[in-house]
DOVEXPA-482683 format. One line per field, with one value per residue (C-alpha): x, y, z. Coordinates in nm, 4 decimals. Each point is the difference from the previous one (the first is absolute). Last residue first. Layout:
N
X = c(X/...) $
Y = c(Y/...) $
Z = c(Z/...) $
END
This chain:
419
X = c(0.2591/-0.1520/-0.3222/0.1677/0.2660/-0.2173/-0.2459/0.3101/0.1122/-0.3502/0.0523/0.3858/-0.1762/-0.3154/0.3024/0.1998/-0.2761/-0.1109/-0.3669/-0.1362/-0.3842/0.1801/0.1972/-0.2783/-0.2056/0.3356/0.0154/-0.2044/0.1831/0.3822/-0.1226/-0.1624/0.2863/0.2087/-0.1849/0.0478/0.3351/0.0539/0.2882/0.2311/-0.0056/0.4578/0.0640/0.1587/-0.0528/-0.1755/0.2469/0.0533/-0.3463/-0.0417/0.1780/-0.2893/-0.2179/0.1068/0.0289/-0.3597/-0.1227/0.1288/-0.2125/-0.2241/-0.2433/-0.0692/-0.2984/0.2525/0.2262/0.3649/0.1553/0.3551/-0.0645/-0.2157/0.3180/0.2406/0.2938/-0.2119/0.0070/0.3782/-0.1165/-0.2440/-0.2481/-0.2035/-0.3194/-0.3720/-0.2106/-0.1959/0.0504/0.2590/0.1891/-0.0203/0.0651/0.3749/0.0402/-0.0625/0.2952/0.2441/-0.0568/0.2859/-0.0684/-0.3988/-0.0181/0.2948/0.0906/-0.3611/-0.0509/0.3337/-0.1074/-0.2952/0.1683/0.2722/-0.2344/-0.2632/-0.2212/0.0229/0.0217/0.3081/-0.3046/0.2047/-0.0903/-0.1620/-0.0246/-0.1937/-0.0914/-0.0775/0.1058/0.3548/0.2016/0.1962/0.0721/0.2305/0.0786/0.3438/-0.0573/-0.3411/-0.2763/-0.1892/0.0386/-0.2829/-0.0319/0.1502/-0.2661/-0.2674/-0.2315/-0.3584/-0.2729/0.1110/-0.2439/-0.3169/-0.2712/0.1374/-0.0558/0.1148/0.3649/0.0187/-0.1189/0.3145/0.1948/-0.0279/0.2566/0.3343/-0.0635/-0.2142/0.0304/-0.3134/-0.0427/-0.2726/-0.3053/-0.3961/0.0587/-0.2382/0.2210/0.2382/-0.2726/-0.1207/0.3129/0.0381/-0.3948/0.0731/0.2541/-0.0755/-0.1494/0.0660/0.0984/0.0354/0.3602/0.0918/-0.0967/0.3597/-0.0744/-0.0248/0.3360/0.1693/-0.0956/0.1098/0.3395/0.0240/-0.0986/0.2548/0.2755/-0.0590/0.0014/0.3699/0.1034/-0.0487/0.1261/-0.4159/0.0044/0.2592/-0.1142/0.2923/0.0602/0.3609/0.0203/-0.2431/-0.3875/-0.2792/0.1747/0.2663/0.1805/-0.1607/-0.1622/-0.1409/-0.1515/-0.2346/-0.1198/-0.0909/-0.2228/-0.1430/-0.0880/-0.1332/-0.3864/-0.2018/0.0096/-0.0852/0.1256/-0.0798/0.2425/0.0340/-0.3848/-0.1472/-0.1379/0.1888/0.2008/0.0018/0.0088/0.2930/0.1951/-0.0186/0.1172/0.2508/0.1263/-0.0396/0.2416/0.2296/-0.0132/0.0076/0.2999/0.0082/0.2845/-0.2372/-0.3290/0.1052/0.1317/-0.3444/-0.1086/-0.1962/-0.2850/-0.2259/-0.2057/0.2718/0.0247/-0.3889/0.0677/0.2654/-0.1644/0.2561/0.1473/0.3162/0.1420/0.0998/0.2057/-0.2894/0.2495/-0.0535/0.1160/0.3225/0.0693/0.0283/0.2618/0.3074/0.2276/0.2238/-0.2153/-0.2862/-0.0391/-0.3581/-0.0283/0.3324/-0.0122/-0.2798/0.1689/0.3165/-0.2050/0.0605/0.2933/0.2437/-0.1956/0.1242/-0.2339/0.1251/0.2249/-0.1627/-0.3469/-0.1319/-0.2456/-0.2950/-0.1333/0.3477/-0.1079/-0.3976/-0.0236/0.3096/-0.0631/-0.3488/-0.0100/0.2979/-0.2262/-0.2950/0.0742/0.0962/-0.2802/0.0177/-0.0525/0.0299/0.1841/-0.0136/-0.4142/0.0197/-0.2142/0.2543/0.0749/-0.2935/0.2720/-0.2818/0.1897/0.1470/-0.3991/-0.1322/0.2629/-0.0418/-0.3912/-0.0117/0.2603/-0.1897/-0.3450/0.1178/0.1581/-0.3062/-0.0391/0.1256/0.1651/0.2697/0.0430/0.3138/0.0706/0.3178/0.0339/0.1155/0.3007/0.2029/-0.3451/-0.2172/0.2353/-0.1597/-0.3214/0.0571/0.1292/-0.3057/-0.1980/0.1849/-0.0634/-0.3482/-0.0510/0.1915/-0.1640/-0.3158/-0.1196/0.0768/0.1580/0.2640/0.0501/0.1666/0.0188/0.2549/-0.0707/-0.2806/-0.2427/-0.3193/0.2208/0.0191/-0.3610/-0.1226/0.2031/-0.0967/-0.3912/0.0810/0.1546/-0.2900/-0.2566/0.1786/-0.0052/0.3507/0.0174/0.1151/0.3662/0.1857/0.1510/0.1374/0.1798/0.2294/0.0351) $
Y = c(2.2257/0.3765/0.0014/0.2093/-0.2200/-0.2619/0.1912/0.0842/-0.3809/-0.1041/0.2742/-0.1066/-0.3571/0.0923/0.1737/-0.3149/-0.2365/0.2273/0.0062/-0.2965/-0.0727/-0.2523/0.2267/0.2434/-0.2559/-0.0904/0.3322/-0.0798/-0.2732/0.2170/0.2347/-0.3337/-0.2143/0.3137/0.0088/-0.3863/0.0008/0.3132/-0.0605/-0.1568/-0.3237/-0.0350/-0.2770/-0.2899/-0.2008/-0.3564/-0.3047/-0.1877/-0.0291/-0.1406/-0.2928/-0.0890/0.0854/-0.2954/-0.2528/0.1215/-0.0748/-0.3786/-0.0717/-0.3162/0.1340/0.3566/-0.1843/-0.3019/0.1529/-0.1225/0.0253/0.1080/0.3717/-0.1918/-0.2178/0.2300/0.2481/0.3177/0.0075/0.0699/0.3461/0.1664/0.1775/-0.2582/-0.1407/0.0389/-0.2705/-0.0208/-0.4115/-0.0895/0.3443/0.0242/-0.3478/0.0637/0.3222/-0.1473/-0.2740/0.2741/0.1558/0.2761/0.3510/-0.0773/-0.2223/0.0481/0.3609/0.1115/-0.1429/0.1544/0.3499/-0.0249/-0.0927/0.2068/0.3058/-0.0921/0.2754/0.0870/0.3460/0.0152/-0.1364/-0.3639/-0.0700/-0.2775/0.0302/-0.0015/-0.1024/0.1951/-0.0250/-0.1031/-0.0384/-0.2363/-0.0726/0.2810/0.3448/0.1293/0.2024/0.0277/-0.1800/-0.1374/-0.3209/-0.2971/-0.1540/-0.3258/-0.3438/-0.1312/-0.2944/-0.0767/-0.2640/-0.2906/0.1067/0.2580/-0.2185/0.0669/0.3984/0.1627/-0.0695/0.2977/0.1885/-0.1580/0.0463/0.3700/-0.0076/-0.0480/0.3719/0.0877/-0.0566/-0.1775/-0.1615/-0.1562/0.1988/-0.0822/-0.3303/0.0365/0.0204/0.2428/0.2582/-0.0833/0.0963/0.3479/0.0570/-0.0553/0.1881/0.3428/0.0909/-0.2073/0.0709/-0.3116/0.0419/-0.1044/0.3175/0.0462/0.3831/-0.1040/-0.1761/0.3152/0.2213/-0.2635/0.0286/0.4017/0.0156/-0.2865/0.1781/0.2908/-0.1394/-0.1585/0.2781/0.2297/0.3336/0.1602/-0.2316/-0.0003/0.2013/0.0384/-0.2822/0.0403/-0.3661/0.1571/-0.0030/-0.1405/-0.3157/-0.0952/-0.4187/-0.0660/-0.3015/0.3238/0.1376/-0.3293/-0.1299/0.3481/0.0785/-0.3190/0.0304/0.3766/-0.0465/0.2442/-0.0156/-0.4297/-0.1861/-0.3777/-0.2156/-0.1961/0.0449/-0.3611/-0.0074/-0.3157/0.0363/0.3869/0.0542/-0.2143/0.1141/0.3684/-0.1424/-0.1279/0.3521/0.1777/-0.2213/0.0510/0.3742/-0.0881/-0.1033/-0.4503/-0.1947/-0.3092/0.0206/-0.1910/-0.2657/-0.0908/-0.0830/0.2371/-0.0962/0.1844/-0.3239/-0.0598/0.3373/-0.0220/-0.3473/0.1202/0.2763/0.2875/0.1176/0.2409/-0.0534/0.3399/-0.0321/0.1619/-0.1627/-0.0733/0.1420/0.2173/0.0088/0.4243/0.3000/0.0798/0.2515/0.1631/0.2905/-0.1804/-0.3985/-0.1625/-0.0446/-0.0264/-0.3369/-0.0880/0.0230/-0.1441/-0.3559/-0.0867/-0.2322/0.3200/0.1760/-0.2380/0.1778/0.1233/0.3013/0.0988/0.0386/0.3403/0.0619/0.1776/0.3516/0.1916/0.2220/0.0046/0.1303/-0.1529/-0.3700/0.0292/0.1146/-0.2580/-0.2852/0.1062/-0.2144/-0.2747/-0.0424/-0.0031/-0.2717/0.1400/-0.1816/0.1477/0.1343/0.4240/0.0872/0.1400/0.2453/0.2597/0.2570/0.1586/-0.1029/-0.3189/-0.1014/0.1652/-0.1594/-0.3429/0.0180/0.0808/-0.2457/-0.2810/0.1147/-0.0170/-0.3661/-0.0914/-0.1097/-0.2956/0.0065/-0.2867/-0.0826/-0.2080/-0.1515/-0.1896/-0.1665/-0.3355/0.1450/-0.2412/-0.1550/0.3628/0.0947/-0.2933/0.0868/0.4300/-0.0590/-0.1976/0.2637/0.3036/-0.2149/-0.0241/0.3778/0.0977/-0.2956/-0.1199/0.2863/0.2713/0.2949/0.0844/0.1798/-0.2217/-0.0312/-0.1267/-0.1341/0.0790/0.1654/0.1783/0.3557/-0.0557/-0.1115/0.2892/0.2502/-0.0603/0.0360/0.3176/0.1388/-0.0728/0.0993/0.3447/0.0169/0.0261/0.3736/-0.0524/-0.0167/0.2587/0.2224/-0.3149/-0.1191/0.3486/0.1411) $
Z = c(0.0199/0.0948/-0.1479/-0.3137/-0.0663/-0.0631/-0.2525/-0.1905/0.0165/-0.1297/-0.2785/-0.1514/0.0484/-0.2261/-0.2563/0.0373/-0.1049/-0.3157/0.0105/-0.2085/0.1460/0.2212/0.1608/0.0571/0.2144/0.1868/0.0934/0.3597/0.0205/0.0486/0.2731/0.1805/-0.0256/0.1287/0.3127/0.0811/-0.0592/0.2194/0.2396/-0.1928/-0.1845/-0.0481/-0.2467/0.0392/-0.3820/0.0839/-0.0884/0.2989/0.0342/-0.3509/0.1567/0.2612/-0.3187/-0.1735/0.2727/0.1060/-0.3465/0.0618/-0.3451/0.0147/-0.2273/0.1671/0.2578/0.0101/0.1997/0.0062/0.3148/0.0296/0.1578/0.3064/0.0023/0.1700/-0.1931/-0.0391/0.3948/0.0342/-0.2188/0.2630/-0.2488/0.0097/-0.2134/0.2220/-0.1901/0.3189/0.0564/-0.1860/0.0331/0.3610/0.0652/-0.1657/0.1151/0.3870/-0.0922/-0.0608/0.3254/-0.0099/-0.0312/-0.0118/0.3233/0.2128/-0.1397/0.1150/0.3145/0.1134/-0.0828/0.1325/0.3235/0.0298/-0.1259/0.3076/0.1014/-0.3922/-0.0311/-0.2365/-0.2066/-0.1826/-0.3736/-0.1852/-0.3598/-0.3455/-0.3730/-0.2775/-0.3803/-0.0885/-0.3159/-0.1885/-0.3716/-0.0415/-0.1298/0.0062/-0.3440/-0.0834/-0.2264/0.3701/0.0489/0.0341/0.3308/0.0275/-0.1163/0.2221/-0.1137/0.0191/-0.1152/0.2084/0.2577/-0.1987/0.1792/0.3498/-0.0053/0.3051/-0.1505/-0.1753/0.2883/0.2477/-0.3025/0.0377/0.2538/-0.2100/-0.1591/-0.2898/-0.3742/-0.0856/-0.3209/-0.1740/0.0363/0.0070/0.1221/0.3306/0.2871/-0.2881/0.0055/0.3414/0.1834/-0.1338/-0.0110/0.3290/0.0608/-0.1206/-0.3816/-0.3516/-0.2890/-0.2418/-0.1785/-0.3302/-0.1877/-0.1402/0.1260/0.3317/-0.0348/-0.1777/0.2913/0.2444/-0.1184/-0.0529/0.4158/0.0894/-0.2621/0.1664/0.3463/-0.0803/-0.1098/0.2627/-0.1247/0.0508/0.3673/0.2034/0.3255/0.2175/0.2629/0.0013/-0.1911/-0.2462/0.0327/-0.2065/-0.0613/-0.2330/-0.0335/-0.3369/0.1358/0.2700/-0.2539/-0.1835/0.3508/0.1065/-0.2561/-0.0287/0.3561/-0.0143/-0.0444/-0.0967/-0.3826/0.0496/-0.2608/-0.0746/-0.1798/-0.3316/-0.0277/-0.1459/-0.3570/-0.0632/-0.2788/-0.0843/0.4150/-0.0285/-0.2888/0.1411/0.3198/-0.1574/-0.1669/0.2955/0.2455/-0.2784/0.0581/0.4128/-0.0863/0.0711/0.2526/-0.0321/-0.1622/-0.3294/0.2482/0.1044/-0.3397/-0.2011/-0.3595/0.1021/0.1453/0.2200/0.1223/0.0998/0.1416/0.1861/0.2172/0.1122/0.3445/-0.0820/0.2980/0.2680/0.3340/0.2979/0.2626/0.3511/0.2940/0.0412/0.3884/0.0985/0.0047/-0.1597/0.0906/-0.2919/0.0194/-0.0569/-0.1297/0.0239/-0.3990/-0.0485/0.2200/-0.2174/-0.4104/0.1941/0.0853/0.3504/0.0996/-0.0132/0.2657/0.2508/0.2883/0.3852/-0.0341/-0.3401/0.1869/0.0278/0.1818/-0.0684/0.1094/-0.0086/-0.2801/-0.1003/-0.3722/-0.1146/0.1026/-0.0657/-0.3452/-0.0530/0.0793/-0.2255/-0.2699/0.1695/0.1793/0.3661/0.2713/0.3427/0.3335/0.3614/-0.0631/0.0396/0.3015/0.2293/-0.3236/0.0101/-0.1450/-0.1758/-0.3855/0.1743/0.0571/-0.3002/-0.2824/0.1638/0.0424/-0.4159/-0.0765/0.1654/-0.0752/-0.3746/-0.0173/0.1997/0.3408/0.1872/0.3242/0.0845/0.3416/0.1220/0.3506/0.0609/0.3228/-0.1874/-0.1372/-0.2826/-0.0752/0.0248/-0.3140/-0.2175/0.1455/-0.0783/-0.3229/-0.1417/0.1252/-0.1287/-0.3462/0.0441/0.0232/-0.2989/-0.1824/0.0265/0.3017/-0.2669/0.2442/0.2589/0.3348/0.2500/0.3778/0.2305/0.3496/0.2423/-0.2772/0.1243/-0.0685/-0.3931/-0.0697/0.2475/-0.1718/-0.3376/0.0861/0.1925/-0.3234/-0.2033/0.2316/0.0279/-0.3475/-0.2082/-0.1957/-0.3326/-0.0700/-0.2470/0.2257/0.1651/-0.2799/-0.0082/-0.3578) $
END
């Protein structure tokens, strides 16, 4: 199935919008999104980079994750490529889709980049055909957030948390909502993070190596699916629906874990009265062989548009600031809570720092190792359809139809659109 046959016609307006913001730039020009944190950290490159080269102009223009991708697709879809910004920020998730839908439309970078002082489970993530392409960014590595006091007052200590199954992870949190009436977690049907976070610690995603669907043999994603089936039916989950009922569950006390990756703490921490009152322990692990305490969900990267007007340049600005400025990582994560994927950055003394919000713990020491640890696995092209094939059987998952059988469908139903 080509991507393009599957894009929505782009407005004029829109289109015409996009190439005004691109063409009114003198110097290099970037696509990316969130203005606290994707956003503010091209900023924070571009000054330290405007140090070593004065003349250097950068323009960052921000639109939604969504607009993004859906003005990318169009614009290298019609071929309207003099537009394109010099430097775009892509979710992982969807990086592949673009690498194999539009051939020869972003640079490779192997010749210039130390790929070895990135985190493997990202470089894999940008690799093609033995080429690989983009700066990895920051890291979505997954905590298992929880609330001491309610642990406390079930009778857990931190180190009963540590290196947990998910089946043990069941049995406290049955102990917990018994002793303090609190949800152990919430659980949203719609939403795919938990999902994710519990298949890829069991090192399988939705696609094979050869980018074959993988999803009725998929063992990890059976045991995921057959997991959460038996915590729904232990009752110790508060359901909940979209983000903000996400956030405002465990804002307000109503839950006392979150398993999520490293940038939920910004939400977490929203809250001042709950400091001291958290605590992150690994992951829990999947009942499989192979499967670990680490996983992944989200995060992004910069890559280069063979268009740029000025590849030596864009390239340069990017391996002197996120290929190399360890100092930058360190600011970057103290003051946007964005955690590295370069590796010689894991060593400086933002990582070190205990915070007092999770009771002193250096939690970015923890997950800065954790890194290390996330299972490479190949996201394929259609992530984002196959999350929606597999949540709309969720509903007859949890009302005890055979996991494999609603997989042996889903995969059926795949095959059938053409993934």
């Amino acid at each position: 199935m080509k991507i393009h046959n599957k894009l929505s016609v782009l407005s004029l307006s829109l289109i015409a919008s996009a190439i005004t913001a691109s063409a009114s730039a003198d110097d290099l020009t970037v696509w990316a999104w969130d203005p606290n944190f994707n956003v503010a950290a091209m900023h924070e490159a571009a000054s330290r980079y405007q140090q070593q080269t004065p003349d250097f102009e950068l323009e960052v223009i921000d639109s939604a994750r969504e607009d993004i991708e859906q003005k990318l697709h169009t614009m290298l879809a019609s071929g309207i490529k003099t537009s394109l910004p010099d430097i775009v920020l892509i979710e992982d998730y969807n990086a592949q889709k673009f690498l194999e839908a539009y051939p020869g439309s972003f640079l490779p970078l192997q010749d210039h980049i130390n790929y070895s002082e990135f985190a493997p489970y990202k470089v894999k993530v940008m690799t093609k055909d033995e080429k690989i392409y983009g700066i990895p960014f920051d890291s979505g590595v997954a905590g298992l957030f929880y609330r001491t006091d309610y642990l406390e007052k079930a009778g857990f200590k931190h180190e009963d948390l540590v290196n947990i199954t998910w089946e043990r992870f069941i049995e406290i949190g049955k102990v917990v909502k018994e002793k303090t009436g609190v949800a152990m977690l919430t659980y949203d049907m719609n939403d795919v993070v938990l999902p994710h976070i519990m298949m890829q610690s069991g090192g399988e995603w939705f696609v094979d190596d050869q980018g074959k669907l993988n999803i009725s043999k998929n063992e990890a994603l059976v045991e995921t699916l057959e997991t959460i089936k038996v915590i729904n039916d232990a009752e110790i989950t508060r359901p909940i629906s979209g983000w903000s009922s996400f956030v405002g569950s465990f804002n307000a006390g109503l839950s006392a874990t979150v398993t999520s990756g490293v940038w939920i703490m910004g939400s977490i921490k929203s809250v001042e009265a709950q400091a001291g009152l958290w605590k992150v322990a690994p992951i829990p692990r999947l009942n499989i062989e192979n499967a670990t305490h680490a996983s992944n969900q989200g995060g992004s990267s910069w890559y280069v548009l063979s268009t740029s007007k000025d590849k030596p340049l864009a390239i340069d600005f990017l391996k002197k600031t996120f290929a190399a400025d360890q100092d930058m990582y360190q600011t970057l994560l103290v003051e946007r809570g964005a955690l590295a994927t370069y590796l010689p950055a894991s060593t400086g003394y933002a990582y070190t720092v205990s915070d007092p919000f999770f009771g002193g713990q250096p939690v970015f020491s923890d997950f800065s190792k954790w890194v290390s640890e996330i299972p490479q696995v190949p996201y394929g092209m259609y992530t984002q359809e196959i999350d929606t094939a597999i949540a709309s059987e969720i509903p007859a998952i949890l009302k005890g139809e055979d996991v494999k059988q609603v997989l042996q469908r889903v995969e059926q139903t795949l095959k059938y659109q053409g993934i």
